[in-house]
N, CA, C and O of each residue as an XYZ file, in Angstrom:
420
protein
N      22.127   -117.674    -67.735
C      23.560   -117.846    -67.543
C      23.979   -119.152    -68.220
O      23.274   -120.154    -68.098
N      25.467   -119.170    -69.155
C      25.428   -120.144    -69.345
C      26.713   -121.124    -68.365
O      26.967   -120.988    -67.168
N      27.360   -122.111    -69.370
C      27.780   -123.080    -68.081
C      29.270   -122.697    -67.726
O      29.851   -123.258    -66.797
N      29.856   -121.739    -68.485
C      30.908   -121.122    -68.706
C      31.148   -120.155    -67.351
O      32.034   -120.219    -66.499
N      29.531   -118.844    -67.542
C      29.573   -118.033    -66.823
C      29.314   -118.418    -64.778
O      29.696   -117.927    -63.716
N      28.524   -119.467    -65.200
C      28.413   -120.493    -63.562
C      29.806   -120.811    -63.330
O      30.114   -120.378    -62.219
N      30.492   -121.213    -63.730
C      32.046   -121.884    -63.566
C      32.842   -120.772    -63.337
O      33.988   -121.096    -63.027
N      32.601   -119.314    -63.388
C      33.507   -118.006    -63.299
C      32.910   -117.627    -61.923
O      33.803   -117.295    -61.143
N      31.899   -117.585    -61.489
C      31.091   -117.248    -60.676
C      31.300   -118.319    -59.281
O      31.281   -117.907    -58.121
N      31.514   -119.876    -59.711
C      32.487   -120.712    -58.663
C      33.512   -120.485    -58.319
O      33.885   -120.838    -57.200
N      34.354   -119.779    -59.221
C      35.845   -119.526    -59.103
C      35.872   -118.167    -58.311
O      36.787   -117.681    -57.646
N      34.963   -117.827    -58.497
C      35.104   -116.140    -57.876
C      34.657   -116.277    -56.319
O      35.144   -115.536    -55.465
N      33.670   -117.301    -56.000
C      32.878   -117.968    -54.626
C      34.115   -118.380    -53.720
O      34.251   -118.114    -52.525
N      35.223   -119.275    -54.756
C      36.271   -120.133    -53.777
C      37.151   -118.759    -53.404
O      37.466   -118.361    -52.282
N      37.520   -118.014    -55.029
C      38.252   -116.986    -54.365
C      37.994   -116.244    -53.046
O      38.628   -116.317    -51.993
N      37.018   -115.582    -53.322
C      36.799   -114.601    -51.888
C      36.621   -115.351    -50.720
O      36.841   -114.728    -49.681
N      36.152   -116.966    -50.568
C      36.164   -117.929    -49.504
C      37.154   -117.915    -49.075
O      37.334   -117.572    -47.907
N      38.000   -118.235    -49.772
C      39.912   -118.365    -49.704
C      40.251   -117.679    -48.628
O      40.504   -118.002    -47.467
N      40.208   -116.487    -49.314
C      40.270   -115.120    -49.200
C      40.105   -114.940    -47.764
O      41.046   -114.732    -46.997
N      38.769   -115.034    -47.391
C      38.268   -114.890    -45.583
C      38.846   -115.682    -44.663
O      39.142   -115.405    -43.501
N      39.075   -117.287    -45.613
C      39.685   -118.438    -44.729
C      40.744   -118.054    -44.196
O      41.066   -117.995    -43.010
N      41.460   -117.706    -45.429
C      43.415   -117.032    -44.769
C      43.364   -115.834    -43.889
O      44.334   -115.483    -43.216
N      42.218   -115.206    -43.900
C      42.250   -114.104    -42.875
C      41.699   -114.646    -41.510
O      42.350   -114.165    -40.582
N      40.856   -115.368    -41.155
C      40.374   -116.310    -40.519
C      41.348   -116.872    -39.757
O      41.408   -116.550    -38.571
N      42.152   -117.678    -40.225
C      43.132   -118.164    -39.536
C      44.283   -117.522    -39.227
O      45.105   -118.012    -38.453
N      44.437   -116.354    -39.819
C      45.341   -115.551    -39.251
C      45.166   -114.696    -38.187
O      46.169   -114.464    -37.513
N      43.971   -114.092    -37.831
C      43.332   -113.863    -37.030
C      43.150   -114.730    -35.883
O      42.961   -114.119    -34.831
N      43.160   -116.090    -35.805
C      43.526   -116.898    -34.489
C      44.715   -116.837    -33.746
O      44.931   -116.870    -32.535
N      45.926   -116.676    -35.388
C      47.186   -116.737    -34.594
C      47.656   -115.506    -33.832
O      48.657   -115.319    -33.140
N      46.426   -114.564    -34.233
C      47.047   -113.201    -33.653
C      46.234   -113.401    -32.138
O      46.399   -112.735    -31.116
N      45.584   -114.207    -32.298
C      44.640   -114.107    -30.673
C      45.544   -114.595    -29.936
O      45.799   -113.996    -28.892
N      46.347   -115.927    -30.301
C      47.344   -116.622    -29.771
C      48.005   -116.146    -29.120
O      48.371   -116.416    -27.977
N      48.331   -115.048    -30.068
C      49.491   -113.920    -29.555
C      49.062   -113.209    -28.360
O      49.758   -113.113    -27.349
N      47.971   -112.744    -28.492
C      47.174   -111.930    -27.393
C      47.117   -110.545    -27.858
O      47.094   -109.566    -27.112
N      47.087   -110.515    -29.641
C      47.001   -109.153    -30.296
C      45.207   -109.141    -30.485
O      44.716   -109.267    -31.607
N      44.608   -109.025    -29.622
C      43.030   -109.160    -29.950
C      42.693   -107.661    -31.181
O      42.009   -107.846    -32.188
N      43.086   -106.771    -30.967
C      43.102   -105.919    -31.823
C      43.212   -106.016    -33.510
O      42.510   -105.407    -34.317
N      43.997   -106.700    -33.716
C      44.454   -107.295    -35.336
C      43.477   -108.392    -35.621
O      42.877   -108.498    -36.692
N      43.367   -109.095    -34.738
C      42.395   -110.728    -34.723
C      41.354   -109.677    -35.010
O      41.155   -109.695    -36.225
N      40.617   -108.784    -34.429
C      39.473   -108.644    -34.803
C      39.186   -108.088    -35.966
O      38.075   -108.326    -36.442
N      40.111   -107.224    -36.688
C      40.000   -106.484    -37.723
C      40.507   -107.810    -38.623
O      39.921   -107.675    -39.698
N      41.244   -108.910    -38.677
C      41.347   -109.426    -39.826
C      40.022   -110.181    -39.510
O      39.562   -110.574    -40.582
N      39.422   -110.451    -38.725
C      37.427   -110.830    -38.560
C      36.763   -110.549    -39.161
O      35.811   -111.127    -39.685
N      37.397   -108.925    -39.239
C      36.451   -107.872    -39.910
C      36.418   -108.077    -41.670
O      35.332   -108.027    -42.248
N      37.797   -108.326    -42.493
C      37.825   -108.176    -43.042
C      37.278   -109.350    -44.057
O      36.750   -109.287    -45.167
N      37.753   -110.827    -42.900
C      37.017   -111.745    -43.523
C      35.705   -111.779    -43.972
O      35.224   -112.207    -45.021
N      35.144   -111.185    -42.871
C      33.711   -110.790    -43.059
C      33.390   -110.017    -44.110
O      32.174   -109.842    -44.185
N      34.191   -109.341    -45.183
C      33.589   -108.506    -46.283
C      33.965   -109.624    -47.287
O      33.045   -109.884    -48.063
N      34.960   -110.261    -47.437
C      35.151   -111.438    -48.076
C      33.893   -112.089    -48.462
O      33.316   -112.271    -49.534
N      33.603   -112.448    -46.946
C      32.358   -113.318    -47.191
C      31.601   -112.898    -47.388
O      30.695   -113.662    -47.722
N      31.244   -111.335    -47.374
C      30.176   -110.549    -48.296
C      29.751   -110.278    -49.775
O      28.668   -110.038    -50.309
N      31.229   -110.433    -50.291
C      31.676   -110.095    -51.536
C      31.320   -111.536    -52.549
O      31.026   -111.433    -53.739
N      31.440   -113.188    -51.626
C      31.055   -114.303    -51.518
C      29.432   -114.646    -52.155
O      28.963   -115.138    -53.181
N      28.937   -114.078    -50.909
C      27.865   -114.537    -50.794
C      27.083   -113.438    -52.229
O      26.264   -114.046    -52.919
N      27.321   -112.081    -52.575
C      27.092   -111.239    -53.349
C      26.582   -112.156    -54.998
O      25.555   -112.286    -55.663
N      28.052   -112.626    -55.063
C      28.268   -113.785    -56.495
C      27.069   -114.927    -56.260
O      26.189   -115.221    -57.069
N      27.269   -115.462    -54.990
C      25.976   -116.509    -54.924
C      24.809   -116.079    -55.237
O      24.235   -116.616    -56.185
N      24.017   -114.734    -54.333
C      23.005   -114.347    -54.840
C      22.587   -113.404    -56.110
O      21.588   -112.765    -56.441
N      23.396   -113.563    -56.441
C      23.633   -113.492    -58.133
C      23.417   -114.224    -58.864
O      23.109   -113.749    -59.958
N      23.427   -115.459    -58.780
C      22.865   -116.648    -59.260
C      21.467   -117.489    -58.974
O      20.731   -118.136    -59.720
N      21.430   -117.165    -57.445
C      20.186   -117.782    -56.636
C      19.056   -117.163    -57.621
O      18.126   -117.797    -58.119
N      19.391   -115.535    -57.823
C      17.873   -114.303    -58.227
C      17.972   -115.202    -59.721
O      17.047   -115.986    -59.934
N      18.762   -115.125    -60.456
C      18.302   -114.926    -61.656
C      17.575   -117.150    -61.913
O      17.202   -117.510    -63.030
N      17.562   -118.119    -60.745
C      17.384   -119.229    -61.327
C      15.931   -118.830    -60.493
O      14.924   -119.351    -60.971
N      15.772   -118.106    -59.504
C      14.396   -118.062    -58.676
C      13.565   -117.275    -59.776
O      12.336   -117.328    -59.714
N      14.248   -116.477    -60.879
C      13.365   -115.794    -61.772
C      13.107   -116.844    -62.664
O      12.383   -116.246    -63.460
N      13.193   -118.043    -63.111
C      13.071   -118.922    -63.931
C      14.361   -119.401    -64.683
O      14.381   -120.531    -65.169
N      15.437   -118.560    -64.785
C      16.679   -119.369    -65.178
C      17.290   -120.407    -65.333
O      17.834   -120.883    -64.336
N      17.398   -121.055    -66.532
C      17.717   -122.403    -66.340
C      19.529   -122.916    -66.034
O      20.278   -123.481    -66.831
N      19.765   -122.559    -64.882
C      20.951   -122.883    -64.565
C      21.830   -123.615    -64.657
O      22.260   -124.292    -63.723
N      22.292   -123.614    -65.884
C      23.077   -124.960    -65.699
C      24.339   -125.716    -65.029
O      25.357   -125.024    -64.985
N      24.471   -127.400    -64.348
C      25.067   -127.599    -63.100
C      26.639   -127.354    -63.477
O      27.192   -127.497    -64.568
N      27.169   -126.943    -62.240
C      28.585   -126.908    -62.564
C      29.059   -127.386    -61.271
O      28.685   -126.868    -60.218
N      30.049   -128.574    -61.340
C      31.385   -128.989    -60.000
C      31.949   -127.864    -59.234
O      32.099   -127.693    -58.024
N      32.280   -126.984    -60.494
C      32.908   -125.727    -59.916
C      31.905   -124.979    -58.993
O      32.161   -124.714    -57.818
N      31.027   -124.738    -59.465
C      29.989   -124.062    -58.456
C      29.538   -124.813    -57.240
O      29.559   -124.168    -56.192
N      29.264   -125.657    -57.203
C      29.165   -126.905    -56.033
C      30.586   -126.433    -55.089
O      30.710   -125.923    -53.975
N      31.283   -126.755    -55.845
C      33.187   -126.592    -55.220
C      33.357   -124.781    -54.214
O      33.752   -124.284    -53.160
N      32.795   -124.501    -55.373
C      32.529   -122.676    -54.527
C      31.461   -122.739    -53.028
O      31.676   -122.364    -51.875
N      30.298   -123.372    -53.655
C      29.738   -122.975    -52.728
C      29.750   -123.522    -51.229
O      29.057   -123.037    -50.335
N      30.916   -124.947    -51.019
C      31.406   -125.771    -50.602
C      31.963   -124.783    -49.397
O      31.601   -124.517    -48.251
N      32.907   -124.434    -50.167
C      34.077   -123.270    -49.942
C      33.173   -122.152    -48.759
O      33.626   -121.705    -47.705
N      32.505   -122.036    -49.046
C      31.817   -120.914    -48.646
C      31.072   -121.058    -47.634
O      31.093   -120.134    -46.821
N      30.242   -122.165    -47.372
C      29.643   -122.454    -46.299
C      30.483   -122.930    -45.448
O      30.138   -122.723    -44.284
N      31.619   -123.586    -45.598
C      32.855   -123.921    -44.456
C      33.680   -122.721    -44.168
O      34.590   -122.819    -43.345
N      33.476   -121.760    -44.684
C      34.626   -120.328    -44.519
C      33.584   -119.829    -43.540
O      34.007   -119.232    -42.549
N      31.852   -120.046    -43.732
C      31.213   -118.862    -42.926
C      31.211   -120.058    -41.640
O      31.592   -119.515    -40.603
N      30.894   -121.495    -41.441
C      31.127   -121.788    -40.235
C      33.120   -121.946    -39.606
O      33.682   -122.665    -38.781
N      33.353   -121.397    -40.077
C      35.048   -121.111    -39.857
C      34.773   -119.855    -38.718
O      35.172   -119.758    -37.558
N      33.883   -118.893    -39.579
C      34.125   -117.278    -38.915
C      33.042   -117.648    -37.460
O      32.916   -116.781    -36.595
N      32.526   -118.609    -37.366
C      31.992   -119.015    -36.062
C      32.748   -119.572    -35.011
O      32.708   -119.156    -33.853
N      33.451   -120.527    -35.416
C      34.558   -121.206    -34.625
C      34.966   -120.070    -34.280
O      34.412   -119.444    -33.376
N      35.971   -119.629    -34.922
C      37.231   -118.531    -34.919
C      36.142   -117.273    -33.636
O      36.288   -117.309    -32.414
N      35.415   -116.568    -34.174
C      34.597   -115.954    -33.030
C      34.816   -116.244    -31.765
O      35.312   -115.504    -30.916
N      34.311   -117.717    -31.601
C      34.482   -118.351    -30.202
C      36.044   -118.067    -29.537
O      36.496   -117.288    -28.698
N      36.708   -119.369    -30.574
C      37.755   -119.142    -29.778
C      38.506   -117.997    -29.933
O      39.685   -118.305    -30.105
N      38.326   -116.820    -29.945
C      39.179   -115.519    -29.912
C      38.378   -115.112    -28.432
O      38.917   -114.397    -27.587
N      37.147   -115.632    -28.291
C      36.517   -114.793    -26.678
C      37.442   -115.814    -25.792
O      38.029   -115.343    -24.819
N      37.563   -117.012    -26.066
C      38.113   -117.954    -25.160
C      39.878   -117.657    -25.010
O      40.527   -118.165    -24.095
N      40.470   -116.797    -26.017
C      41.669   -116.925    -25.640
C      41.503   -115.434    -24.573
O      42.290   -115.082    -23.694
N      40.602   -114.956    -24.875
C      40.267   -113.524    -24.492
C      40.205   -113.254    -22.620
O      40.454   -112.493    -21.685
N      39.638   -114.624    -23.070
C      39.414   -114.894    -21.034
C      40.544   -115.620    -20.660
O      40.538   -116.198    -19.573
N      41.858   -115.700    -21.659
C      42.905   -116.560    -21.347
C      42.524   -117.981    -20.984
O      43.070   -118.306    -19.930
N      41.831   -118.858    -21.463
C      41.513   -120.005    -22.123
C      42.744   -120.900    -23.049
O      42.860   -120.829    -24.272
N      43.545   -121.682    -22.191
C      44.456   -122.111    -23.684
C      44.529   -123.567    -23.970
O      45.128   -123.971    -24.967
């Protein structure tokens, strides 16, 4: 890969991060609401986000574990940034949707 195609592959990491984050937090405000139904399906959906995420990452991981010489990119750092704070996001958010669940406010 070169340093071009790493830098498309960051951009694509933040995207779908984004992506889960805004569903993520929209999904709280619906707990807020006491729409647990919507909260969970936009959960759900974050969660393919972050599938679609992590997909691009190990896309990169295979081909540098095959010997690939990867070269560094900000952007990719910046993605993968993105990504590990979106998946401990969908942990928080988990919690507190059981906690508004038990009417917790």
């Amino acid at each position: 890969m070169n340093r071009e195609e790493i830098q498309l592959l960051g951009f694509e990491i933040v995207a779908y991060a984004g992506d889960a984050r805004s569903k993520l937090l929209e999904a709280l405000k619906a707990a807020e609401a006491g729409d647990f139904a919507k909260a969970e399906a936009l959960v759900e959906e974050a969660g393919g986000c972050i599938a679609e995420a992590h997909q691009s990452q190990t896309a990169m991981l295979a081909k540098e574990a095959a010997g690939e010489d990867i070269p560094y990119s900000v952007t990719m750092m910046h993605g993968q940034d993105h990504l590990m704070t979106t998946i401990l996001l969908k942990d928080v958010i988990h919690h507190l949707i059981e906690l508004y669940k038990r009417g917790v406010k």
